[in-house]
mmCIF entry with sequence, helices, sheets and N, C-alpha, C, O atoms, coordinates in Angstrom:
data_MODEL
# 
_entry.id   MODEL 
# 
_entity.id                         1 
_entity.type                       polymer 
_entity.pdbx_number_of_molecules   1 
# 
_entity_poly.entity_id                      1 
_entity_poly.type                           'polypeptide(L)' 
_entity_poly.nstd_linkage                   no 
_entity_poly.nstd_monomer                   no 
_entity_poly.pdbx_seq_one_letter_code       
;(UNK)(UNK)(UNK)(UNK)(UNK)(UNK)(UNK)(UNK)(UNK)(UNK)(UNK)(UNK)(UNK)(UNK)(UNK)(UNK)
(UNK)(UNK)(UNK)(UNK)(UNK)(UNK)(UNK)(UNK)(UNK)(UNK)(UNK)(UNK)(UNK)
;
_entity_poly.pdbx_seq_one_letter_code_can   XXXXXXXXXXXXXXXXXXXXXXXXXXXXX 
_entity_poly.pdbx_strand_id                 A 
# 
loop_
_entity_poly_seq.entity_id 
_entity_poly_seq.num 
_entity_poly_seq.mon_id 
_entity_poly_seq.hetero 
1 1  UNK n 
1 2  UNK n 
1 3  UNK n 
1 4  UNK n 
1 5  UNK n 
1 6  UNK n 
1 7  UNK n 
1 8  UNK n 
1 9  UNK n 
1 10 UNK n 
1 11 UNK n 
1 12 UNK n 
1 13 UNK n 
1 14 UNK n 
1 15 UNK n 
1 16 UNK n 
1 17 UNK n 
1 18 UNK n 
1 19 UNK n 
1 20 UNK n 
1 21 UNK n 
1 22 UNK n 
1 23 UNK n 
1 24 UNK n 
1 25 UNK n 
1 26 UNK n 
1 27 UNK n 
1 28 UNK n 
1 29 UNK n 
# 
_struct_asym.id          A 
_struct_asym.entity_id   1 
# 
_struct_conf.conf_type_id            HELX_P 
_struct_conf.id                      HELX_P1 
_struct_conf.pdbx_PDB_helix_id       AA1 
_struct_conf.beg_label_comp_id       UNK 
_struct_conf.beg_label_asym_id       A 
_struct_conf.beg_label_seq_id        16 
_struct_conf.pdbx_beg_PDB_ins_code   ? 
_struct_conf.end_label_comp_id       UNK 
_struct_conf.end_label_asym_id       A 
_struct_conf.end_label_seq_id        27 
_struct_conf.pdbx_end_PDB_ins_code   ? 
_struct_conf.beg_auth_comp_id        UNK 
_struct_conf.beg_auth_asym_id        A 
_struct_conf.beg_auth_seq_id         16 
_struct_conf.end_auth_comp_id        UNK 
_struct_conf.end_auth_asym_id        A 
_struct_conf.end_auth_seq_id         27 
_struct_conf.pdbx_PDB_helix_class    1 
_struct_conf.details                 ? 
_struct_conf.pdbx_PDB_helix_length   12 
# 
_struct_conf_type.id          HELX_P 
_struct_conf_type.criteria    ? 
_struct_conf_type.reference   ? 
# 
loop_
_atom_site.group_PDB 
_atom_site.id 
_atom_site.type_symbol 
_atom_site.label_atom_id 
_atom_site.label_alt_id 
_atom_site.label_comp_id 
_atom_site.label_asym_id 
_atom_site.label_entity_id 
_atom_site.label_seq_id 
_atom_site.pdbx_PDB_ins_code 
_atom_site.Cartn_x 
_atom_site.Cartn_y 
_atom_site.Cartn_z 
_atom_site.occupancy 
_atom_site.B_iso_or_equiv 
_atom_site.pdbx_formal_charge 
_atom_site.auth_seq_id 
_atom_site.auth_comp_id 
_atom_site.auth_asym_id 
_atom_site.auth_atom_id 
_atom_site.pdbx_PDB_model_num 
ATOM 1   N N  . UNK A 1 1  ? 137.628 72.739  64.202 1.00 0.00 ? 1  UNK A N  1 
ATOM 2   C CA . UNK A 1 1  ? 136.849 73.907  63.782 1.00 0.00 ? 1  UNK A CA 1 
ATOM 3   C C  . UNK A 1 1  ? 137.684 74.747  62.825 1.00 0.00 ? 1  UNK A C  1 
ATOM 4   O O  . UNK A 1 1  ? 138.611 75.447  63.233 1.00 0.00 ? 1  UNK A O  1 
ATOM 5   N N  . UNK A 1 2  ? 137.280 74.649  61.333 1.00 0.00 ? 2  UNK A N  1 
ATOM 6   C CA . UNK A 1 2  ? 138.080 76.173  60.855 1.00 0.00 ? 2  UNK A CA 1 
ATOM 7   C C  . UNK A 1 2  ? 137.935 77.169  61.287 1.00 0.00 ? 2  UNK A C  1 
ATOM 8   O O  . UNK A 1 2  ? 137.003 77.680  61.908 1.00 0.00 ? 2  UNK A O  1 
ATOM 9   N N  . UNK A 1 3  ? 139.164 77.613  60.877 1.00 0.00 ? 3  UNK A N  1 
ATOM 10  C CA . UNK A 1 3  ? 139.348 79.335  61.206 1.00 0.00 ? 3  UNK A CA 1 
ATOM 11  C C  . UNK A 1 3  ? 139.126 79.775  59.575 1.00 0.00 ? 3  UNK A C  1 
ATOM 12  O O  . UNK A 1 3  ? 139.557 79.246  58.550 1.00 0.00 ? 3  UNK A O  1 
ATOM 13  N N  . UNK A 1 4  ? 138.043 81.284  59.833 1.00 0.00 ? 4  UNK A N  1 
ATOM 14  C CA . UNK A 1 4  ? 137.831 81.874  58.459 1.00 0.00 ? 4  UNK A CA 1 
ATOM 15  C C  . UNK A 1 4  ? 138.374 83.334  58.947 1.00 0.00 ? 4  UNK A C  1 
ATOM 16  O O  . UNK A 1 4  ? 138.411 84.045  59.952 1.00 0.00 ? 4  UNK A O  1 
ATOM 17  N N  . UNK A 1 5  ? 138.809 83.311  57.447 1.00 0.00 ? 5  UNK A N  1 
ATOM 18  C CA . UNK A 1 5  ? 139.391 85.262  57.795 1.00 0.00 ? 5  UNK A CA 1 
ATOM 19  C C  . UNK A 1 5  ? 138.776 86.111  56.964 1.00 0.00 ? 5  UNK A C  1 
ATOM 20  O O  . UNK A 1 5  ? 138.795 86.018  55.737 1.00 0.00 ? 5  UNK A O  1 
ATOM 21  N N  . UNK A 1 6  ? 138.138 87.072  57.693 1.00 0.00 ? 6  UNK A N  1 
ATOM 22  C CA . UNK A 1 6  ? 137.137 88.022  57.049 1.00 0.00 ? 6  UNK A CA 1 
ATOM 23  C C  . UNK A 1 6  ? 137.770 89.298  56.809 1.00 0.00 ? 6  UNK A C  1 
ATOM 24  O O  . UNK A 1 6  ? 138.602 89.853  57.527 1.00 0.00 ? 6  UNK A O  1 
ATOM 25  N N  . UNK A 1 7  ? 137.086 89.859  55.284 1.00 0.00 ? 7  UNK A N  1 
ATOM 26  C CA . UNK A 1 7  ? 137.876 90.966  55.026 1.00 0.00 ? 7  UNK A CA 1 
ATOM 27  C C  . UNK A 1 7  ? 136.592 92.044  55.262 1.00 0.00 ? 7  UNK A C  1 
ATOM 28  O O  . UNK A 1 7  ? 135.447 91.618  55.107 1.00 0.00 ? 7  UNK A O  1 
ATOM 29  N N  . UNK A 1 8  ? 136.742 92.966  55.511 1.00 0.00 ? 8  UNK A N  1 
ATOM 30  C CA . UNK A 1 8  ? 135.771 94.129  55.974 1.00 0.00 ? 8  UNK A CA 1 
ATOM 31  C C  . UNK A 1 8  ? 136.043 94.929  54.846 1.00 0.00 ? 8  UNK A C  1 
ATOM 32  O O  . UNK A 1 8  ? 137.153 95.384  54.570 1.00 0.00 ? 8  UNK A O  1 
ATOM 33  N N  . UNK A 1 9  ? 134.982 95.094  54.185 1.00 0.00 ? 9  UNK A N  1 
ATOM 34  C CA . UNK A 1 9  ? 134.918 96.612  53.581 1.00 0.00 ? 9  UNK A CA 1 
ATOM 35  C C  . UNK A 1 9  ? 133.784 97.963  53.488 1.00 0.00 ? 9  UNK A C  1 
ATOM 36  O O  . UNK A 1 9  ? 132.577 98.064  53.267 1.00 0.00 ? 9  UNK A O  1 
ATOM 37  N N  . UNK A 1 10 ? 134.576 98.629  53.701 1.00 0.00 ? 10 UNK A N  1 
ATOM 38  C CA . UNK A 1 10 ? 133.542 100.253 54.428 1.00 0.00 ? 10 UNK A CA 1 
ATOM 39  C C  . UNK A 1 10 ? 133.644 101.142 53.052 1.00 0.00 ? 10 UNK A C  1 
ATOM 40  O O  . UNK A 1 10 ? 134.583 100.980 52.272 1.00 0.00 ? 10 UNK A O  1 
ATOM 41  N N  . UNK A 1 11 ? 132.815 101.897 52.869 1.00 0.00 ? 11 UNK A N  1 
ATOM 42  C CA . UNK A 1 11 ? 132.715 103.277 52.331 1.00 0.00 ? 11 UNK A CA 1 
ATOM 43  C C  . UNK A 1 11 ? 133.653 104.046 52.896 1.00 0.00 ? 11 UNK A C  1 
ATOM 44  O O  . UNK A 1 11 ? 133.934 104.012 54.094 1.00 0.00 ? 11 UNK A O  1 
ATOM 45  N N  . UNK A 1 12 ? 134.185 104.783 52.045 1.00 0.00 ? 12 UNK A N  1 
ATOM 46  C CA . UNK A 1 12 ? 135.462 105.811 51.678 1.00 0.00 ? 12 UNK A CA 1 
ATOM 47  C C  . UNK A 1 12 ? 135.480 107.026 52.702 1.00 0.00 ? 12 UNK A C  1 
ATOM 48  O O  . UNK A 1 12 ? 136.369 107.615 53.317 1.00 0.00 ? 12 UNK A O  1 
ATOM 49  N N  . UNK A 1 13 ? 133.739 107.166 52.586 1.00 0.00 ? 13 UNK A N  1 
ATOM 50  C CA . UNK A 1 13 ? 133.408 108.736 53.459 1.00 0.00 ? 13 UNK A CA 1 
ATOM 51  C C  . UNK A 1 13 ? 132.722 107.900 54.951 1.00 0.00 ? 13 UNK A C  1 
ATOM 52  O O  . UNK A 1 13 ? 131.918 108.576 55.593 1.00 0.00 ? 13 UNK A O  1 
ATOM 53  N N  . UNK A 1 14 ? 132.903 107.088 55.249 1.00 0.00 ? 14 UNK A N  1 
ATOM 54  C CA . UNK A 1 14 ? 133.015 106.898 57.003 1.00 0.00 ? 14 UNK A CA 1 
ATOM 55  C C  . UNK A 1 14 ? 133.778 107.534 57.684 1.00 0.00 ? 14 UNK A C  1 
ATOM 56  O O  . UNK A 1 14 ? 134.635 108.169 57.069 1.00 0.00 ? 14 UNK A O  1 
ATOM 57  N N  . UNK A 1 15 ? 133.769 107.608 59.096 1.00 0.00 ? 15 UNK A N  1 
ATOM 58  C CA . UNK A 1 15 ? 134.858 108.119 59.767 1.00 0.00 ? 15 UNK A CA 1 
ATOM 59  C C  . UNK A 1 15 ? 135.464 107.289 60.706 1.00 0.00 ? 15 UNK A C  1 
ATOM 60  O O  . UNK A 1 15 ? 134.849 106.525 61.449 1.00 0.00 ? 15 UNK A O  1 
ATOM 61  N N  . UNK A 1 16 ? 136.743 107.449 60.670 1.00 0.00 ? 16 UNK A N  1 
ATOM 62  C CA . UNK A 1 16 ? 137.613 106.642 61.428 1.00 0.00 ? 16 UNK A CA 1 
ATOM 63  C C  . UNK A 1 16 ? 137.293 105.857 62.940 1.00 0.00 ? 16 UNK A C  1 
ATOM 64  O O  . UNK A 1 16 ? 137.788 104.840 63.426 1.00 0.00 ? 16 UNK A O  1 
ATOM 65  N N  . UNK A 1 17 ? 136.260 106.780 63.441 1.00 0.00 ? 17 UNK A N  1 
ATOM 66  C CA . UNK A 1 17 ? 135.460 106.360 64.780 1.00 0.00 ? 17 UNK A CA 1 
ATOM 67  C C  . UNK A 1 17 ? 134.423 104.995 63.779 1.00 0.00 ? 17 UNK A C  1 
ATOM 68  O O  . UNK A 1 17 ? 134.605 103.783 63.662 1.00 0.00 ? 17 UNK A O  1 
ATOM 69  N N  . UNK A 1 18 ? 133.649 105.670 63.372 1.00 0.00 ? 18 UNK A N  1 
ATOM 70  C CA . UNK A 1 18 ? 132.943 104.606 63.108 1.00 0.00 ? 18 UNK A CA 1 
ATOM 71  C C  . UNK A 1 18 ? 133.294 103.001 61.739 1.00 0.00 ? 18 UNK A C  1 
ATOM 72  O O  . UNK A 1 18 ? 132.610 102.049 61.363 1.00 0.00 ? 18 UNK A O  1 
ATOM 73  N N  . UNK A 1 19 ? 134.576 103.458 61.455 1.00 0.00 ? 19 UNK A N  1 
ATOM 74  C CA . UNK A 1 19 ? 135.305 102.282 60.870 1.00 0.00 ? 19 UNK A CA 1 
ATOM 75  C C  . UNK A 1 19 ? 135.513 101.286 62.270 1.00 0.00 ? 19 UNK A C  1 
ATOM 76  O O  . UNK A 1 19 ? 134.887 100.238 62.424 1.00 0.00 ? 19 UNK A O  1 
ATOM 77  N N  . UNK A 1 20 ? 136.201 101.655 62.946 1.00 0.00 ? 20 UNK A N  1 
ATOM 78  C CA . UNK A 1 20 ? 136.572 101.331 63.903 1.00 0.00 ? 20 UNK A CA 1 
ATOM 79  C C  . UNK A 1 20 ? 135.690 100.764 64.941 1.00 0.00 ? 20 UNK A C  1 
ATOM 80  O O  . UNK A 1 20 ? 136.314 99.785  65.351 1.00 0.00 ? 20 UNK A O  1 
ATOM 81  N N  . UNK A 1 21 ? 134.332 100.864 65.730 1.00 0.00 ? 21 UNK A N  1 
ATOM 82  C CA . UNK A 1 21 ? 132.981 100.603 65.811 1.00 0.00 ? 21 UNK A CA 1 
ATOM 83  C C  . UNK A 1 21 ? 132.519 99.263  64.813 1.00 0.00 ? 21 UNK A C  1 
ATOM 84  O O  . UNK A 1 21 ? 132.077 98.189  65.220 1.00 0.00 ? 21 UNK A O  1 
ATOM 85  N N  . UNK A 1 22 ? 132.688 99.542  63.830 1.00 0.00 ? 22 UNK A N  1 
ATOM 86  C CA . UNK A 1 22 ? 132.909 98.133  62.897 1.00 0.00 ? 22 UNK A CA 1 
ATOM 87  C C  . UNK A 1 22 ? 133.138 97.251  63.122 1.00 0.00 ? 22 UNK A C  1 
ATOM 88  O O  . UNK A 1 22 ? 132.525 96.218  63.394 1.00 0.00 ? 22 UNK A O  1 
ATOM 89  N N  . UNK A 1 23 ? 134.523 97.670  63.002 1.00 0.00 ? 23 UNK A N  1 
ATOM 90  C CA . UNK A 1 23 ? 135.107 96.686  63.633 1.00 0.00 ? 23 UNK A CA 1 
ATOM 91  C C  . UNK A 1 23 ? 134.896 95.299  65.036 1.00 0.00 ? 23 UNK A C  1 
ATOM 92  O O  . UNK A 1 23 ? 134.658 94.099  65.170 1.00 0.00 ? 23 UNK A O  1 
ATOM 93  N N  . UNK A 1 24 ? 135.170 96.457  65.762 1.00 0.00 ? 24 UNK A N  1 
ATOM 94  C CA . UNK A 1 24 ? 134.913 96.105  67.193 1.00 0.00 ? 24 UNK A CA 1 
ATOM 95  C C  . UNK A 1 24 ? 133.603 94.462  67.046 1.00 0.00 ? 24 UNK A C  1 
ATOM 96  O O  . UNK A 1 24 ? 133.613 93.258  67.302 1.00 0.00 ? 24 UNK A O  1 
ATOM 97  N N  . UNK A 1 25 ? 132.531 95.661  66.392 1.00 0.00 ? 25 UNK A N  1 
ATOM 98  C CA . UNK A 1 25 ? 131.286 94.972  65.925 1.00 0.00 ? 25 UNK A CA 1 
ATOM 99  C C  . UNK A 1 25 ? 131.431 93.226  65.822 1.00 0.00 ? 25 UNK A C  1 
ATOM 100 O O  . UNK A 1 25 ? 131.047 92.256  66.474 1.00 0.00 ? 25 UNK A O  1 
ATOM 101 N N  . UNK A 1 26 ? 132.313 93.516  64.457 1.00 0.00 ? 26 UNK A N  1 
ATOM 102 C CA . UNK A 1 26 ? 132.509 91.750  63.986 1.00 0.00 ? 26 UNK A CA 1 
ATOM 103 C C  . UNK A 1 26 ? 133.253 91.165  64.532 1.00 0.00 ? 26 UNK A C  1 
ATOM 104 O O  . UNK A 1 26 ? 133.059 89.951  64.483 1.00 0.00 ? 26 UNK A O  1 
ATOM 105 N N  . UNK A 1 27 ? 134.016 91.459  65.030 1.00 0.00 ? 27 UNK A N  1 
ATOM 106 C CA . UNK A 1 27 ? 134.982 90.851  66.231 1.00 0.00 ? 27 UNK A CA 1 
ATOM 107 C C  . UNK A 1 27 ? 134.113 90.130  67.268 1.00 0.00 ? 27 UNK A C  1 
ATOM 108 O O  . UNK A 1 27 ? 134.573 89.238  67.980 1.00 0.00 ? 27 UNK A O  1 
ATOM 109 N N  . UNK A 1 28 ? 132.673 90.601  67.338 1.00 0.00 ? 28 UNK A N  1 
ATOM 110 C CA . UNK A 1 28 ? 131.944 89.725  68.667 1.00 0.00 ? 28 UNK A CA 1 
ATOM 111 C C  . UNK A 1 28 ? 131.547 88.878  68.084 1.00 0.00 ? 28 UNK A C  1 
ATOM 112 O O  . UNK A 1 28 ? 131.013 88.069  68.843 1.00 0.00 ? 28 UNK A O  1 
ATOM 113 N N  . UNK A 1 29 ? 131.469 88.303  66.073 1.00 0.00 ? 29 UNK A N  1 
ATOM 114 C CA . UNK A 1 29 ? 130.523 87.925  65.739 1.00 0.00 ? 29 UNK A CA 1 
ATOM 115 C C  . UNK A 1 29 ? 131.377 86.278  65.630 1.00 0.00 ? 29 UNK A C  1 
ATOM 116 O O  . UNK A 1 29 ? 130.754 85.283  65.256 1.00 0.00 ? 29 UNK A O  1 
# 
């Protein structure tokens, strides 16, 4: 199985909570 490495990119004016929430996010995916 490859492994793929994903780069995340957010808007400037998010906030650190919800960068982070993001995150979390694609991590289940």
């Amino acid at each position: 199985m490859a492994l793929y490495e994903h780069v995340l990119l957010a808007r400037q004016d998010i906030s650190g909570q919800q960068a982070e929430a993001l995150a979390e996010h694609f991590k289940g995916v």
